[in-house]
KEKE-3310 file (N, C-alpha, C; in steps of 0.2 Angstrom, whole numbers, plus 5000, padded with zeros to 4 digits):
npx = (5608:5618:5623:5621:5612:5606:5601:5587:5581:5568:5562:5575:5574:5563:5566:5576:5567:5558:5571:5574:5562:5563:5573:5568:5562:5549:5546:5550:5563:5569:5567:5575:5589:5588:5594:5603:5613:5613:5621:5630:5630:5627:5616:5607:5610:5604:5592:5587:5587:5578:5567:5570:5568:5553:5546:5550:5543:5531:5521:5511:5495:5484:5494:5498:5487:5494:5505:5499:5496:5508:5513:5503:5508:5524:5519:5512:5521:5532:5526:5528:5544:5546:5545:5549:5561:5568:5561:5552:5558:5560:5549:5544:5557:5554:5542:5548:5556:5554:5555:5566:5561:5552:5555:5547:5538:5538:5535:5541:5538:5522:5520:5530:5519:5509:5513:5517:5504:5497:5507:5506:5493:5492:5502:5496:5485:5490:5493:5483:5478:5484:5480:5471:5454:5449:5442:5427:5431:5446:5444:5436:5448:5459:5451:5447:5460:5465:5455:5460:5470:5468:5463:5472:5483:5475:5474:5488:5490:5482:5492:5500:5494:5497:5508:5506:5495:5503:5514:5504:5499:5511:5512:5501:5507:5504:5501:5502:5495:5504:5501:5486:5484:5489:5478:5466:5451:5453:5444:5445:5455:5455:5444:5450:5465:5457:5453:5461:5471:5463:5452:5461:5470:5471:5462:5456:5444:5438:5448:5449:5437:5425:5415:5417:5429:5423:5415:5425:5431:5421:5419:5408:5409:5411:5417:5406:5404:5393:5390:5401:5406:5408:5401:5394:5387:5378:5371:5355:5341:5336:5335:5346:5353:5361:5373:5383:5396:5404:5416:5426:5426:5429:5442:5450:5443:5442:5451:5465:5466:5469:5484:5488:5490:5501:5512:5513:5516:5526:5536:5536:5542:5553:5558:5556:5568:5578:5576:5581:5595:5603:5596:5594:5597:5583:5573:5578:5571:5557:5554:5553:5541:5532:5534)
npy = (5510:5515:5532:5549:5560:5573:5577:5572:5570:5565:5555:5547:5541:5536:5526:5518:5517:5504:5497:5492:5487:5476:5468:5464:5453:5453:5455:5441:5429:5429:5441:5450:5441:5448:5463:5461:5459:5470:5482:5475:5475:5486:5498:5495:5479:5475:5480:5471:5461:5461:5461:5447:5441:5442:5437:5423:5420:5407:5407:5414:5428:5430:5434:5433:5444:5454:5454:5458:5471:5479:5479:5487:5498:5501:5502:5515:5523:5521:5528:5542:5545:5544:5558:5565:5561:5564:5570:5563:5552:5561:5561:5550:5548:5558:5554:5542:5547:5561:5579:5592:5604:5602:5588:5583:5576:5561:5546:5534:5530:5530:5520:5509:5510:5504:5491:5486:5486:5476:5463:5461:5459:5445:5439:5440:5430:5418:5413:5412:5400:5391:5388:5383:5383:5393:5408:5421:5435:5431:5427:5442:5450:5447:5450:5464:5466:5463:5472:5484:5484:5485:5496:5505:5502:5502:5519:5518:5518:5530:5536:5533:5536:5549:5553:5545:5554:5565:5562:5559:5574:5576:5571:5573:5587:5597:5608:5607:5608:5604:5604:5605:5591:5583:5587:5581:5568:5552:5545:5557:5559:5545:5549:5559:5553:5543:5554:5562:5550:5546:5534:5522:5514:5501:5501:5505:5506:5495:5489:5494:5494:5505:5506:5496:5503:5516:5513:5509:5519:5528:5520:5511:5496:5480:5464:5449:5435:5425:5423:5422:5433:5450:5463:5480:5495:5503:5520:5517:5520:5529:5525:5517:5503:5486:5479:5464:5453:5440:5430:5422:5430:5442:5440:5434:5440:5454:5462:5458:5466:5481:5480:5475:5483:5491:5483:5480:5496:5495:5487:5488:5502:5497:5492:5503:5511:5502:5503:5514:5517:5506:5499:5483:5476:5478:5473:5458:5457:5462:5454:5443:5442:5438:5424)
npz = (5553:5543:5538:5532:5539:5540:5527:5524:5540:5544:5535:5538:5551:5551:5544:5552:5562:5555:5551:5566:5569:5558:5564:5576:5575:5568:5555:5551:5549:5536:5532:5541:5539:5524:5530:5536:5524:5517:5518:5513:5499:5483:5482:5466:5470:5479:5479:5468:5473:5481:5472:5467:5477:5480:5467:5468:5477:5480:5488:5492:5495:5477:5471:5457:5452:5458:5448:5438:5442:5444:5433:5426:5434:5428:5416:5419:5424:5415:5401:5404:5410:5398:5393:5403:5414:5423:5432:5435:5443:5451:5459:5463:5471:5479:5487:5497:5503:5506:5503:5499:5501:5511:5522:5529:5524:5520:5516:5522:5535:5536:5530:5537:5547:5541:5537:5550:5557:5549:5548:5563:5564:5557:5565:5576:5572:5568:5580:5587:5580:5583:5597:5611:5618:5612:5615:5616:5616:5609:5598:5596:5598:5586:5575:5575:5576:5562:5556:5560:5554:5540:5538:5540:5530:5518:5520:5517:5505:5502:5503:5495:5484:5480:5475:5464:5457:5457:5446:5435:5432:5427:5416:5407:5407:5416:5429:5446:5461:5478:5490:5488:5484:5494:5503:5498:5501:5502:5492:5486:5481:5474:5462:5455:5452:5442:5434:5428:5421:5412:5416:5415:5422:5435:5441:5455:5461:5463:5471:5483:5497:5499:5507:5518:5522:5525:5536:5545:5547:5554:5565:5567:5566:5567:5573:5573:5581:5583:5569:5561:5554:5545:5551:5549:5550:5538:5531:5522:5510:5518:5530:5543:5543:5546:5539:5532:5531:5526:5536:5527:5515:5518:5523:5510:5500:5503:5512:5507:5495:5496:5500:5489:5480:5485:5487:5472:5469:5476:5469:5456:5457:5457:5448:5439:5443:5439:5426:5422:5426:5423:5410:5402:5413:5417:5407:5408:5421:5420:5411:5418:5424:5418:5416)
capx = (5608:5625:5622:5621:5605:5606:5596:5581:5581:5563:5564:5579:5571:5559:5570:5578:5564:5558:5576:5573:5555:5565:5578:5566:5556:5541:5544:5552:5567:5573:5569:5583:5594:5590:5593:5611:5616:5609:5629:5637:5628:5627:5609:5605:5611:5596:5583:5586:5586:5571:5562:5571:5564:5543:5546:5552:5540:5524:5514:5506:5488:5485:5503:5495:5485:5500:5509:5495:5495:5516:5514:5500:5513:5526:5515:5509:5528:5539:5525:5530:5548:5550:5550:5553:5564:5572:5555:5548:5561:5561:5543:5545:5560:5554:5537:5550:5561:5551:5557:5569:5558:5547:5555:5541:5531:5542:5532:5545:5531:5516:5521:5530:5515:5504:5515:5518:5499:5496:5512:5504:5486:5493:5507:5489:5481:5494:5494:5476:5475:5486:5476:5465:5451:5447:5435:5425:5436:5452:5442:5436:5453:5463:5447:5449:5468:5464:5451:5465:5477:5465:5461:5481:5483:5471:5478:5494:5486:5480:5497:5505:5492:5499:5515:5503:5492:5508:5515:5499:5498:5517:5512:5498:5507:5497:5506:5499:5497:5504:5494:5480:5483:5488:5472:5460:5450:5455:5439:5444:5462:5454:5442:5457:5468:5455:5451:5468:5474:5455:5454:5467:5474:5474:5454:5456:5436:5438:5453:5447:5429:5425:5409:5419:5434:5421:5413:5429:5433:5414:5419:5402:5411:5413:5415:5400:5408:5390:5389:5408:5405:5411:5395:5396:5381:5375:5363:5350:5335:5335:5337:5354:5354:5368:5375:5386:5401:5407:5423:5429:5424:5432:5450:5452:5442:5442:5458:5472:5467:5474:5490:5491:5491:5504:5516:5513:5518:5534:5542:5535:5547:5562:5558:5558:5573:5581:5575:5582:5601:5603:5590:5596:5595:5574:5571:5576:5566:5552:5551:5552:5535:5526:5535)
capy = (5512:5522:5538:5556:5561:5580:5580:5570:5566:5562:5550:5542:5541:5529:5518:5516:5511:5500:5491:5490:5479:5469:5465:5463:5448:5455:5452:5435:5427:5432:5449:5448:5440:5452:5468:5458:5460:5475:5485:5472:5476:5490:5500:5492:5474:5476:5481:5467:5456:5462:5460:5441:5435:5442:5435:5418:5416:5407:5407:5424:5426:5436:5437:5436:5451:5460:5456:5465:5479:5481:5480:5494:5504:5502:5508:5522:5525:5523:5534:5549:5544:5545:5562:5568:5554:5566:5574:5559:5550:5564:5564:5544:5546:5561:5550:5541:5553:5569:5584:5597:5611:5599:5582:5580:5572:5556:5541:5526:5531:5526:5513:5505:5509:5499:5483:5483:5481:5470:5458:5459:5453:5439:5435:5436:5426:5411:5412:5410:5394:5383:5390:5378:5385:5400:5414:5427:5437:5431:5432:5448:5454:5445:5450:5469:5468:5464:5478:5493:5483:5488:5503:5509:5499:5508:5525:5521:5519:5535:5541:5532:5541:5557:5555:5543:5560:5570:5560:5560:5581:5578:5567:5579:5595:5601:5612:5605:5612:5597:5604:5603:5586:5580:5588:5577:5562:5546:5545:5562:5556:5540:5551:5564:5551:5540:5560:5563:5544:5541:5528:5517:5512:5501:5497:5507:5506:5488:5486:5496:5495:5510:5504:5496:5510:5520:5512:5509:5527:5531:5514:5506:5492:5473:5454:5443:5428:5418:5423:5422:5439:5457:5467:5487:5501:5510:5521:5516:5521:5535:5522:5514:5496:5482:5473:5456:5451:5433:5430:5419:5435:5448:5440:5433:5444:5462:5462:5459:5470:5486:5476:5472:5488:5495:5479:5484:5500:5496:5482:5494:5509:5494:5490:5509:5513:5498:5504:5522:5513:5496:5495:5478:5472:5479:5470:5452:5456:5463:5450:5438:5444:5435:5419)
capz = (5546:5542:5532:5533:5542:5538:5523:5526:5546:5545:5534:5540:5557:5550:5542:5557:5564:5551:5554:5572:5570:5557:5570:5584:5572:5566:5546:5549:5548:5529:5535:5544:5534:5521:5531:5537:5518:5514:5519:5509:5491:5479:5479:5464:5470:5486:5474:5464:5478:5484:5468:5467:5482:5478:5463:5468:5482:5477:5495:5492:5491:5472:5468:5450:5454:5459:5442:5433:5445:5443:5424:5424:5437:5423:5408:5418:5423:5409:5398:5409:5409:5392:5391:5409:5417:5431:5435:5437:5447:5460:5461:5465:5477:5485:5490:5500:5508:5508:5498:5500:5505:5515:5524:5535:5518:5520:5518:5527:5544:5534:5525:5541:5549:5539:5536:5556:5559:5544:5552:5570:5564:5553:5569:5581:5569:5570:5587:5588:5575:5588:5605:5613:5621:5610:5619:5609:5615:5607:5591:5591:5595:5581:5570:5576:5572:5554:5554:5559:5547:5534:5541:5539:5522:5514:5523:5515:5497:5502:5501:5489:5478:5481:5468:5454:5454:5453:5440:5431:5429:5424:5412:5407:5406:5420:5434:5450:5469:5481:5497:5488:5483:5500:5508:5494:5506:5498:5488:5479:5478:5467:5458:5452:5447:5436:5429:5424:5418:5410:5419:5412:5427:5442:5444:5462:5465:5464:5476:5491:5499:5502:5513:5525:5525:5529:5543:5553:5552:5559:5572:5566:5561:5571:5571:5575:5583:5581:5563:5558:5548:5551:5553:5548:5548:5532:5529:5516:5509:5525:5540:5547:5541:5549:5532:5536:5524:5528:5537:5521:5509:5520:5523:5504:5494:5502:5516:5503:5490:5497:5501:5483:5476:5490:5484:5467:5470:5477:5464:5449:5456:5459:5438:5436:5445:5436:5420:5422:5428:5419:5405:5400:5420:5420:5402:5411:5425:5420:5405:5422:5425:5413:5415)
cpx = (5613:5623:5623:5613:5602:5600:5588:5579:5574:5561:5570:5575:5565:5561:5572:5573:5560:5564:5575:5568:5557:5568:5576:5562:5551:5541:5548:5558:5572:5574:5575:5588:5595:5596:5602:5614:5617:5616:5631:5636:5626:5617:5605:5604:5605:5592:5582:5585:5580:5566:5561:5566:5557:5543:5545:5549:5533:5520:5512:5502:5488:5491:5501:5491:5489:5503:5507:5495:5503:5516:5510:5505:5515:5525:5515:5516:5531:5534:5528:5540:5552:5553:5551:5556:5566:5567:5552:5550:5562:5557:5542:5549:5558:5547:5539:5553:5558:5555:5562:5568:5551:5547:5549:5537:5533:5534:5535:5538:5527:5518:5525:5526:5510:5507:5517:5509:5498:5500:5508:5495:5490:5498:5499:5485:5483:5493:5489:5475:5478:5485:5473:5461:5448:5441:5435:5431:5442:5450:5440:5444:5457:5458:5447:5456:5469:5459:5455:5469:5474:5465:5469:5484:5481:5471:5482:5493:5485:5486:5501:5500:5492:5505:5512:5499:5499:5513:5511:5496:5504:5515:5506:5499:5504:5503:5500:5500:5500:5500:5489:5478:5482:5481:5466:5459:5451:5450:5440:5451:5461:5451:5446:5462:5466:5455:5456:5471:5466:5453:5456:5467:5472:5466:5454:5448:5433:5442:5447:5440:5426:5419:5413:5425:5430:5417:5418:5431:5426:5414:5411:5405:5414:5415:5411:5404:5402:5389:5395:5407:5405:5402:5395:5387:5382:5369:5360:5345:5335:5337:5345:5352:5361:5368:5380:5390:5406:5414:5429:5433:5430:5441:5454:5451:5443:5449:5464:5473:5471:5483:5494:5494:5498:5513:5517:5517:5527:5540:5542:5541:5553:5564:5561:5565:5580:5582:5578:5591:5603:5598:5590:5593:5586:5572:5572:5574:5559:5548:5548:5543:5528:5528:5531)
cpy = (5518:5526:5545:5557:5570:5583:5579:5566:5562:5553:5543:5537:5533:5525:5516:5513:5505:5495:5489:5485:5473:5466:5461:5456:5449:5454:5444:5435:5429:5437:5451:5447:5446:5462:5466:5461:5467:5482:5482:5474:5483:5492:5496:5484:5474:5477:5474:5461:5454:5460:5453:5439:5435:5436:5426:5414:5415:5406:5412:5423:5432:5440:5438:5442:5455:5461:5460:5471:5484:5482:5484:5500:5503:5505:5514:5527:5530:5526:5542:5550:5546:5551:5566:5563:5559:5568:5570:5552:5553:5563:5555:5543:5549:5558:5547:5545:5560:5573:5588:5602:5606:5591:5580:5574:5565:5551:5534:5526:5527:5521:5506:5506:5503:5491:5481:5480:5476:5464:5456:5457:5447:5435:5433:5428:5418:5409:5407:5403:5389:5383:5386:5383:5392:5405:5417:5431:5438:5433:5437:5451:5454:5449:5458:5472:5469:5470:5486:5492:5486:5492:5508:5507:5503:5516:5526:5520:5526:5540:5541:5534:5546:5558:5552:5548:5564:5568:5560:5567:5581:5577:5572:5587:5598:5603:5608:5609:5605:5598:5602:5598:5582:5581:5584:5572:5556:5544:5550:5562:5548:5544:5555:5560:5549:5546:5561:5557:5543:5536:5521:5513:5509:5499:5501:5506:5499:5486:5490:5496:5501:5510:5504:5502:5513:5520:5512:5515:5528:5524:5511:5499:5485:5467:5449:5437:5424:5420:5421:5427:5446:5462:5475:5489:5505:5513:5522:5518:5525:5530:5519:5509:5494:5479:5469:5455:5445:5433:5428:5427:5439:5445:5436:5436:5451:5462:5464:5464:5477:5484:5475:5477:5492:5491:5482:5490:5499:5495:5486:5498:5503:5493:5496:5512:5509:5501:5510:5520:5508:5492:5487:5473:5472:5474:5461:5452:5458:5456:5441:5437:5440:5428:5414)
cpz = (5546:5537:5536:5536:5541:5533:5523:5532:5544:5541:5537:5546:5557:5548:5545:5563:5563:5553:5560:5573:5565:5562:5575:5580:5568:5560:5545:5549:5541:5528:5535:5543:5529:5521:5535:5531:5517:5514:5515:5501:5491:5481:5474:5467:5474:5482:5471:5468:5480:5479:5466:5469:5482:5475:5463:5473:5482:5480:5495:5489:5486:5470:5459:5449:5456:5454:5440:5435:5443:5437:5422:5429:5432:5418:5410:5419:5417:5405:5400:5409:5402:5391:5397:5413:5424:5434:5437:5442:5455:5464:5465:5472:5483:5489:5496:5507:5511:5505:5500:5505:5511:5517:5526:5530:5518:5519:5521:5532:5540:5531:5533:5544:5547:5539:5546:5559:5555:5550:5560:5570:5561:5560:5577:5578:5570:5577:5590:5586:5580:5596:5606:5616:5618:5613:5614:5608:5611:5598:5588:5592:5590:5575:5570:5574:5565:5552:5555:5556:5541:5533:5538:5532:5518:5516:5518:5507:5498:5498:5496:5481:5476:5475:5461:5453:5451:5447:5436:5428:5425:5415:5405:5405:5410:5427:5440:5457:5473:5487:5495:5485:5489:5505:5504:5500:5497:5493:5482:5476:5470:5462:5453:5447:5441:5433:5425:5421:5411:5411:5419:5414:5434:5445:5453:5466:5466:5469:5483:5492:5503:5509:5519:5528:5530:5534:5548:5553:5556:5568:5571:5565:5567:5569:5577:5577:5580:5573:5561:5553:5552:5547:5552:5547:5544:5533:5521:5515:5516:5530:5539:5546:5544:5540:5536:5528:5530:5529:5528:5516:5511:5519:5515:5500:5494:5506:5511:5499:5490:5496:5495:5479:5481:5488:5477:5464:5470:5473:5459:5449:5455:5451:5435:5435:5439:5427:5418:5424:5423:5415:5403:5406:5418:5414:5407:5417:5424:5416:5412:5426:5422:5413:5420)
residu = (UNK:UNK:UNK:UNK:UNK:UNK:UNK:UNK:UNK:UNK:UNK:UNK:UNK:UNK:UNK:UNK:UNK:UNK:UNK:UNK:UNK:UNK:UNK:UNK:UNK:UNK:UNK:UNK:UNK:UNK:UNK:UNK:UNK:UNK:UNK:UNK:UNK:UNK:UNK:UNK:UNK:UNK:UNK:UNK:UNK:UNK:UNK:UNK:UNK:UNK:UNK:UNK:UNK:UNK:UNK:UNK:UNK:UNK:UNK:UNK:UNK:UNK:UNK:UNK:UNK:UNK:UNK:UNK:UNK:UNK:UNK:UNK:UNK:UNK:UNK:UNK:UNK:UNK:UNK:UNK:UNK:UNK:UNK:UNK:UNK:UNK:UNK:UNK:UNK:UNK:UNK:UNK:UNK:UNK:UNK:UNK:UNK:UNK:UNK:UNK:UNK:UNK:UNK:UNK:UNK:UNK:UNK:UNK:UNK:UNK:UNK:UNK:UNK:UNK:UNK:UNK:UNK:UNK:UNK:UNK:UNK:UNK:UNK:UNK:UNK:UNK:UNK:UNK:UNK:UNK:UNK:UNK:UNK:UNK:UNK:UNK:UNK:UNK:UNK:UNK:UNK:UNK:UNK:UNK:UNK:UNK:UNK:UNK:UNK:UNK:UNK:UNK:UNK:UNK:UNK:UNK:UNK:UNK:UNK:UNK:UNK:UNK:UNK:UNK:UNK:UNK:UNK:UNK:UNK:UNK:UNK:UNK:UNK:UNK:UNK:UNK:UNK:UNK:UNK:UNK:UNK:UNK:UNK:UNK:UNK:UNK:UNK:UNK:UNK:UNK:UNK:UNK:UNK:UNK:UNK:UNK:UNK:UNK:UNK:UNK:UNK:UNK:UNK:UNK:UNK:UNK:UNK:UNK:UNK:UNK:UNK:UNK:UNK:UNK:UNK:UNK:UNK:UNK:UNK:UNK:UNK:UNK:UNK:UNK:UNK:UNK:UNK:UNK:UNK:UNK:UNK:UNK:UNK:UNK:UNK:UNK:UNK:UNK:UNK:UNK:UNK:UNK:UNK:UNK:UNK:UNK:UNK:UNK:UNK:UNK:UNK:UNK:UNK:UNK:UNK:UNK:UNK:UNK:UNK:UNK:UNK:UNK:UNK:UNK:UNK:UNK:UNK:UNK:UNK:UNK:UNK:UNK:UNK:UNK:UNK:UNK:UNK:UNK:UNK:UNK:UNK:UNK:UNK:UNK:UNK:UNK:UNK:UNK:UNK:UNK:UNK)
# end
């Protein structure tokens, strides 16, 4: 990646090594291709690309579910935009980069953190489905991979709720601390945003589980080979209980959902950014949304 590195190494740093895991394979072949182009086109042109190819690729589980999530980014956006557009653009890019007075806050790290484990369960998982001879083994570990993928997924929702709260006092009038937003656990970070949106926005207590979150941080949490179901410890009515949540359940209905909202996240700013440059360009994409 050719640039200045002076202003925000930290960030850079990750996007170099984000390049480096496309190069080496780990997001595919188009990946790759993309990240060839990426020197030949305009800033705009790459955003638009990137938001082409989601758009145009219909093998995604809850890719309808992500419209709606990208069309509540938007609304909650462009209200804030309308009447602070610069304030609200910083507070988006510096989410990326990290700030002036404080690079270290970059999020490229967690964000390539989380899509390299997602990518290396889903590349275990293939692996797995044309193996002969399957041991438990191989299962719990593919089924362990999807459980730190989760684990980092919903980490980087974590983060990426750090700029929709601060857009949200923006939006608000409300003067904010960011330490004391960053030091919120993920639970106080959902509850602050619905308190300041009134909970318009984004169904968060619906996307993430907070059960299982919080089993794999306490490491309560497995996969039953003979059941096909991942197993976690709560405590109920006073005692420790095992609950069981069916293989099926877990990688269709709860796994993606973080995933969805993190996607969401991203295409919504590429509308933003669009919408704030090339009003004309975001109206036939976003209108592309619905079609």
């Amino acid at each position: 990646m050719v640039k200045d590195q002076t202003s925000f190494p930290d960030f850079y740093e990750a996007a170099d090594e984000l390049d480096d895991l496309i190069r080496d394979g780990l997001f595919g072949e188009e990946a790759i291709q993309n990240l060839n182009k990426r020197d030949l086109l305009s800033i705009e042109d790459y955003l638009v690309q990137i938001f082409d190819e989601w758009i145009s690729n219909d093998n995604q589980v809850g890719k309808d579910k992500v419209k709606i999530l990208v069309v509540q980014f938007v609304e909650f956006f462009a209200d804030v935009i309308k009447e602070k557009p610069q304030e609200t653009i910083d507070i988006l890019s510096g989410y990326w980069t990290g700030t002036a007075d404080n690079p270290e806050l970059e999020g490229m790290s967690g964000h390539t953190e989380a899509m390299r484990f997602h990518r290396e369960a889903i590349i275990g998982a293939e692996r797995l489905k044309y193996q002969e001879n399957k041991t438990s083994a191989d299962l719990k570990r593919v089924a362990g991979a999807f459980i730190t993928a989760y684990s980092k997924v919903v980490e980087h929702v974590g983060q990426i709720l750090v700029p929709c709260i601060k857009i949200a006092f923006l939006k608000n009038q409300k003067d904010f601390n960011e330490n004391q937003i960053l030091r919120l656990t993920l639970n106080d970070k959902i509850e602050k945003f619905n308190l300041e949106t009134s909970n318009s926005y984004f169904a968060l207590n619906d996307l993430i589980n907070r059960t299982i979150r919080n089993a794999d941080s306490h490491l309560s949490i497995k996969y039953s080979v003979s059941k096909r179901a991942l197993e976690y410890k709560k405590r109920y009515r006073g005692k420790t209980q095992i609950f069981s949540v069916p293989l099926e359940k877990w990688m269709f209905e709860i796994y993606p959902k973080p995933g969805w909202f993190v996607q969401a996240f991203i295409y919504s700013s590429i509308l933003v950014c669009l919408g704030v440059t090339n009003p004309s360009l975001f109206k036939i994409k976003y209108e592309g949304l619905f079609v």
